[in-house]
C-alpha positions as CSV (number, residue, x, y, z in Angstrom):
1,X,-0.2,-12.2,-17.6
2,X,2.4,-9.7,-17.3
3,X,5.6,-10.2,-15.9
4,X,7.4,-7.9,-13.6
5,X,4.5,-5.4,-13.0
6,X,2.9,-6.9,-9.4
7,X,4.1,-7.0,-6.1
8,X,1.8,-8.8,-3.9
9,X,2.1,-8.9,0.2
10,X,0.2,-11.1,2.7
11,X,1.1,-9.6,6.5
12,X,-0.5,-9.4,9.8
13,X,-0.4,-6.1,11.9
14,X,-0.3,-6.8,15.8
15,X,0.0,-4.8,18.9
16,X,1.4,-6.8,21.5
17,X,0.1,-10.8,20.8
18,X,-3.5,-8.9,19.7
19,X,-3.9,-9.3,16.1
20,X,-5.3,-6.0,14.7
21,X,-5.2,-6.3,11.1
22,X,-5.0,-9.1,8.2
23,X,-4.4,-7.7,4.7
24,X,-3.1,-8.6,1.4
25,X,-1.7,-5.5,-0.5
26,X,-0.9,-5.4,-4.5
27,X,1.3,-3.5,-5.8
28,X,0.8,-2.6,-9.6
29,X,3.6,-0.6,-12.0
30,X,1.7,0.3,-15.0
31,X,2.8,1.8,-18.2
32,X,2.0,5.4,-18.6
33,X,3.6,7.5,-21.1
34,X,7.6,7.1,-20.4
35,X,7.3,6.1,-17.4
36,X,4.4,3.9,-15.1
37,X,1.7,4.4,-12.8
38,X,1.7,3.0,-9.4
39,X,-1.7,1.7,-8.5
40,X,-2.6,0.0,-4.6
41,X,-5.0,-2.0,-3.8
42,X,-5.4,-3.1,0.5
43,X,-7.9,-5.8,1.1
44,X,-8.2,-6.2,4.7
45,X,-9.9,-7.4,8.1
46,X,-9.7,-5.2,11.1
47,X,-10.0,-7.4,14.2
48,X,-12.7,-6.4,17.2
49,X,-12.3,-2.4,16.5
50,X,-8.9,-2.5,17.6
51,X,-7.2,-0.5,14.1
52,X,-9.5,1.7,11.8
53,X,-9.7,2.6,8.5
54,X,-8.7,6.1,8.5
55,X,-5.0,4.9,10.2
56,X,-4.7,2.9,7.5
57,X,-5.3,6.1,4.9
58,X,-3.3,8.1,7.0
59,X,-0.1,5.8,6.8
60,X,-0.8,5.3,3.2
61,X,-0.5,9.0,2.6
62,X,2.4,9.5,4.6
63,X,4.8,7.1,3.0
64,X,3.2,8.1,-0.5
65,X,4.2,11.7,0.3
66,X,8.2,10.0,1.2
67,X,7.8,8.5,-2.1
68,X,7.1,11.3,-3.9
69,X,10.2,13.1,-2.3
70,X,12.4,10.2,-4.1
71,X,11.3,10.5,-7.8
72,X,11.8,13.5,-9.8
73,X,9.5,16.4,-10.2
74,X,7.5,15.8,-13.2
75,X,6.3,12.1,-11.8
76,X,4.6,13.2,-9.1
């Protein structure tokens, strides 16, 4: 094991009292040079068609991209 490298996250995504999507999200900093790669991993359950994939790539992305705006330029 090692410490301070893994954030995990158990949430429920709902619209309205209609559960949409279960997931459990990790989190990983690993060393990389001077500095650390960030690595996700999503496991999930999409509930009776009502979320898709592709949203789910499509937020990723975005608040990747917002990420990115925050570290300097070499680390992205």
């Amino acid at each position: 094991m090692v410490s301070d490298t893994r954030l995990t996250s158990l949430y429920t995504m709902r619209q309205g009292d209609t559960a949409i999507f279960s997931g459990i999200l990790t989190v990983e900093f690993l060393p990389e040079g001077t500095g650390c790669q960030l690595r996700l991993t999503e496991q999930g359950v999409f509930y009776d068609g009502h979320d898709l994939p592709g949203n789910h790539k499509l937020g990723y992305q975005a608040m990747l991209a917002a990420l990115r705006r925050f570290l300097p330029p070499d680390a992205a």
